[in-house]
N, C-alpha and C positions, 0 to 999 in steps of 0.2 A: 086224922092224919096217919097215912102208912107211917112204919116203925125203921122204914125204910130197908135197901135191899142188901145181900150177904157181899161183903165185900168183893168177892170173885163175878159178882152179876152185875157189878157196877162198870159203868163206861166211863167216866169222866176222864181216868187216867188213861184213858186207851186213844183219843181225840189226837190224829193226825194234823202236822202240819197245815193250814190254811194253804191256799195256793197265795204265789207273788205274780202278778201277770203285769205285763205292760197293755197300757189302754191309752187309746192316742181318740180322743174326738175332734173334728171335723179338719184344719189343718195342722193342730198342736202335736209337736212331738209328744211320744209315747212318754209317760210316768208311769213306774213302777207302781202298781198298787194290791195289798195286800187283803183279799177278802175275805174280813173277818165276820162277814155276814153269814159265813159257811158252817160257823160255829153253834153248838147244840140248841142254844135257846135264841139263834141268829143273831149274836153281838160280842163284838168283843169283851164285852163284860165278865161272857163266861170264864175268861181266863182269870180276873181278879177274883171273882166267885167261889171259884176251883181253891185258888191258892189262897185266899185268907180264911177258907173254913176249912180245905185237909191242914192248915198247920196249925191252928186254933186245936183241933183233935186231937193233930198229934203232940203238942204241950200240955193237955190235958183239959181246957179254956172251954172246950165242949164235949157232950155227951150225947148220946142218941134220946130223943125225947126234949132236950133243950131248945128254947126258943133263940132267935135272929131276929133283932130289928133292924132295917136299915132306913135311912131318909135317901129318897130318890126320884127323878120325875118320868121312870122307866126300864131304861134298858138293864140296869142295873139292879132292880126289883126284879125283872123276871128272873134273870141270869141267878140270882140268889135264889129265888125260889127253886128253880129245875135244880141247883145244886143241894139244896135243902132237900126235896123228893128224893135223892139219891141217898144222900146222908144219913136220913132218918131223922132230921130237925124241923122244929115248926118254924115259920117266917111268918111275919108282919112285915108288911111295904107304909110306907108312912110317904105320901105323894101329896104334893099342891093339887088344889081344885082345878080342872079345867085339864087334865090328863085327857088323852083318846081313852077311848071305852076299849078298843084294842090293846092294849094295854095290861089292863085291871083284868080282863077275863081271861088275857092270857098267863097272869098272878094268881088267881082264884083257882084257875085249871091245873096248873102244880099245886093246888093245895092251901097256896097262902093266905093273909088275910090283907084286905086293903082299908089303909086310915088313911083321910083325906083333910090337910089341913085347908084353911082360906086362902084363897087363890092373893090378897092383899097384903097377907106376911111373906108371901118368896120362898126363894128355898131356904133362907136363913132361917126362916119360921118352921120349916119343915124337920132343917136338921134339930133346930131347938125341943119341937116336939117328940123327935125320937130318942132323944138324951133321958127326958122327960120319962116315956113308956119304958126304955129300956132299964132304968133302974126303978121305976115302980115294981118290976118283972122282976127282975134280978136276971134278964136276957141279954145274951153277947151281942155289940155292937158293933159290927166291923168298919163304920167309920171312914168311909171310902174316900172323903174327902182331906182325910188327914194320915192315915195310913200307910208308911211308908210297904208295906207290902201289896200295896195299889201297886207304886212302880216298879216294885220290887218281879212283881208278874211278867212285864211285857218285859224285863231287862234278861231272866232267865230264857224266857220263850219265846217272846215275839221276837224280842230283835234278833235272838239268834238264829230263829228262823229264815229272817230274812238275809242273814249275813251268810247261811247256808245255802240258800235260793237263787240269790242275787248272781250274775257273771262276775266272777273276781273276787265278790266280797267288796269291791268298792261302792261306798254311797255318798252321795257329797252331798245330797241335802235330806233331810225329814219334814215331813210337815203336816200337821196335824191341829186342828179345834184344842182346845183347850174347858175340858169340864172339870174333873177332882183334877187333872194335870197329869194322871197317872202315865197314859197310854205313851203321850211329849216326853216325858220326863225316864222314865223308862227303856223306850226307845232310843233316847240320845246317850243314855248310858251304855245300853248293853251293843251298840255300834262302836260304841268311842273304845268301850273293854275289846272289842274288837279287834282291833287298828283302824276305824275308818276314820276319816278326819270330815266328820260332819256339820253341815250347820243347821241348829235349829229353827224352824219355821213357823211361828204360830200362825192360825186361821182365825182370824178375829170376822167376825160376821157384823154388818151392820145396818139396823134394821130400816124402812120405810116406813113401816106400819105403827111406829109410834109403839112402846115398851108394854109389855107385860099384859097384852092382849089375850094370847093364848096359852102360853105357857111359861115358865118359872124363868127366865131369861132374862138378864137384866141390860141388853143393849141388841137383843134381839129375839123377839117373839115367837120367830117362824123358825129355827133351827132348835129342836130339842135335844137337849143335855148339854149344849155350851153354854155355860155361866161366867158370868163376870168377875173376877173379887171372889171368887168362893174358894178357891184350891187352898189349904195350905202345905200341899208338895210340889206344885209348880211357882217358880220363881224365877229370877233372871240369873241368878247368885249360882241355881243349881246348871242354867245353862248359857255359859259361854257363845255370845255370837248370837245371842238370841236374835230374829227378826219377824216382826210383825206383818202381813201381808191383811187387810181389813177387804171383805167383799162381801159388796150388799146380798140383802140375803134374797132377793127377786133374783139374781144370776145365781146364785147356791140352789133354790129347789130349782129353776129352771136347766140347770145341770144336771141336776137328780132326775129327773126328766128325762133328760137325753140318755143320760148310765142306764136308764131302767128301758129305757128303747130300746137299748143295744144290747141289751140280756141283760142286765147286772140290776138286780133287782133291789135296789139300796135304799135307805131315807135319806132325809133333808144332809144331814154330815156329811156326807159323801160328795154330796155337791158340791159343799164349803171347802173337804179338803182338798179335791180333786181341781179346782178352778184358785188355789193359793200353791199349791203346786205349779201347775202350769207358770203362775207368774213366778215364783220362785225360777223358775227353771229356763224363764226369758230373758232374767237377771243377769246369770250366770254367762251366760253370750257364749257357750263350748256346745260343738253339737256330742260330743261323747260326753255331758251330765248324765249323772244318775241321782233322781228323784225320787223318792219312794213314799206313799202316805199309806192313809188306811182309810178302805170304806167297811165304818164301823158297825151298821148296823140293818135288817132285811126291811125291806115297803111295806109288808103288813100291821106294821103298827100303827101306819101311818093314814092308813085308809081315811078316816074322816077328817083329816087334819088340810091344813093350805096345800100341799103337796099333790094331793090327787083331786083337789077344787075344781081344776077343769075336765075332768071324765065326772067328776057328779054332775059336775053343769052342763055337759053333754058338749065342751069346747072342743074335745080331742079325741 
C-alpha cells in the first residue's frame, strides 16, 4: 500500500461543485437533478468518504499507515478506498456475497482489501462483522450507517451546492432512496438551514423478484444500497413532512435505462429517485415546483448485474 501522496498532490479538496441540471423524460416536467456520478470514484459517497476521514485526521483518530474498515455493499467501499489512496491509509471493504465483480476490482485497484460475509446474514451481518475486524485491528471505523457526519457531508456541500445552483435558491421538494439516510437527511437540513421550506421524499423501492436475491436489500433485490431498517440517522423525528413515494423496482432500472440513453450514465438509484420525483412533483399540482434529487452513482458497477440483463441477452 502507497504511504500515500504530499498533501499539495492531493485532489480530494480541489473537487468542483457537481453540476444541478433539469432532466425532463419523455412528457414529465423537468426535475432538478444533481449529478453526483461526476464525482472521483463516481458516487456520492465520495463526499462522506472525504469528510469522515479529513476530520478523523484532523482530531488525531487517524494517522497515515492506519487501517479503515467499513461494512458496505459498494459504492461506499470504493469511495473509501480512492479516499484512503489519497490519504495514505489501508482499507478493508467487508461486503455481502453476491456483490458485482465490478465492484470488488474497482476496491482492490485503489488498493483495498475485500471480506465477503454470507450472502444469508444481510447487511446486518456485514456491519456485525466489521465491528468484529475493526477492533480485532484496533482500525478506525467510520460507521456510515450511524454517523452523524454521513449527513453532516451533504448538509455542508451538497445541499448548499444546490441552494447555490438552483434559480432562487427556492426548492420545495427533495427526494431521495434511503440507505445509511445520510444523503435525505443531510440534504433536508442544509436546504431548511437555507430558507427553503422543503418537503422530504423518500424513494422506497419495491421489489417483484421476491428479497434478497441479489443483493443485501431487504424489500428490494434489484436497487443496490437502498436498505430497509438499517439507517440509524434517518428517521421521521429528524424530518418533518416526511413522505414516502414506493416504486416497483422494474420501472426504477427501466428508468435507468432510459437516463443512460439519454447520456447520463447512472445505476439502478437513479431510476428509483428520478421516477419518485416525478411523482412527487405531480402531487404538488404548481407548474413552477422545484424538485431536486440525486443520481447517485456511474453504470459501470453495474455491468453484470439486472440493470444491463438486456444488452447481455442481446434484447437492446
Amino acid at each position: 500500500m502507497s504511504r500515500g501522496l504530499p498533501n499539495q498532490h492531493r485532489y480530494l479538496h480541489r473537487i468542483p461543485p457537481t453540476p444541478l441540471v433539469p432532466v425532463a423524460l419523455g412528457d414529465h416536467p423537468p426535475i432538478w437533478c444533481k449529478l453526483e456520478f461526476l464525482n472521483p470514484s463516481g458516487s456520492t459517497k465520495d463526499r462522506i468518504a472525504r469528510h469522515i476521514l479529513e476530520k478523523a485526521c484532523r482530531q488525531g483518530k487517524l494517522n497515515p499507515g492506519d487501517t479503515v474498515i467499513e461494512a458496505s455493499s459498494g459504492s461506499t467501499s470504493i469511495a473509501m478506498a480512492l479516499a484512503c489512496a489519497q490519504l495514505g491509509l489501508k482499507f478493508i471493504a467487508v461486503m455481502p456475497e453476491g456483490v458485482s465483480n465490478e465492484r470488488t476490482f474497482m476496491i482492490r485497484a485503489y488498493g483495498g482489501v475485500v471480506m465477503l460475509t454470507p450472502k444469508a446474514e444481510g447487511i446486518r451481518g456485514t456491519i456485525d462483522r466489521a465491528v468484529e475486524i475493526a477492533a480485532e485491528r484496533g482500525a478506525f471505523l467510520p460507521r456510515q450507517f450511524s454517523n452523524p457526519d454521513n449527513a453532516e457531508a451533504h448538509r455542508i456541500g451538497t445541499a448548499r451546492e444546490i441552494l447555490d445552483q438552483i434559480p432562487d435558491g427556492a426548492v420545495d421538494v427533495v427526494a431521495s432512496g434511503v440507505g445509511t439516510g445520510g444523503t435525505l437527511v443531510g440534504l433536508y437540513q442544509g436546504l431548511t438551514d437555507g430558507g427553503a421550506s422543503v418537503t422530504p421524499v423518500v424513494a422506497r423501492p419495491v421489489s417483484l423478484y421476491g428479497e434478497n436475491e441479489l443483493e443485501c436489500c431487504s424489500f428490494s433485490s434489484q436497487i443496490p444500497g437502498v436498505v430497509d431498517s438499517i439507517s440509524e440517522i434517518f428517521s421521521e423525528a429528524v424530518l418533518p413532512g416526511l413522505t414516502t413515494i414506493e416504486v416497483k423496482d422494474d420501472l426504477a432500472l427501466d428508468t435507468a435505462r432510459q437516463l443512460i440513453a439519454a447520456g447520463f450514465p447512472v445505476g439502478p438509484s437513479s431510476g428509483l429517485n428520478y421516477v419518485a420525483a416525478v411523482e412527487a412533483r405531480k402531487a404538488l399540482s404548481r407548474p413552477d415546483a422545484v424538485v431536486v434529487t440525486v443520481f447517485p452513482d456511474r453504470m459501470e458497477r453495474y455491468f453484470t448485474t439486472e440493470l444491463f440483463r438486456p444488452l447481455r441477452c442481446g434484447d437492446a
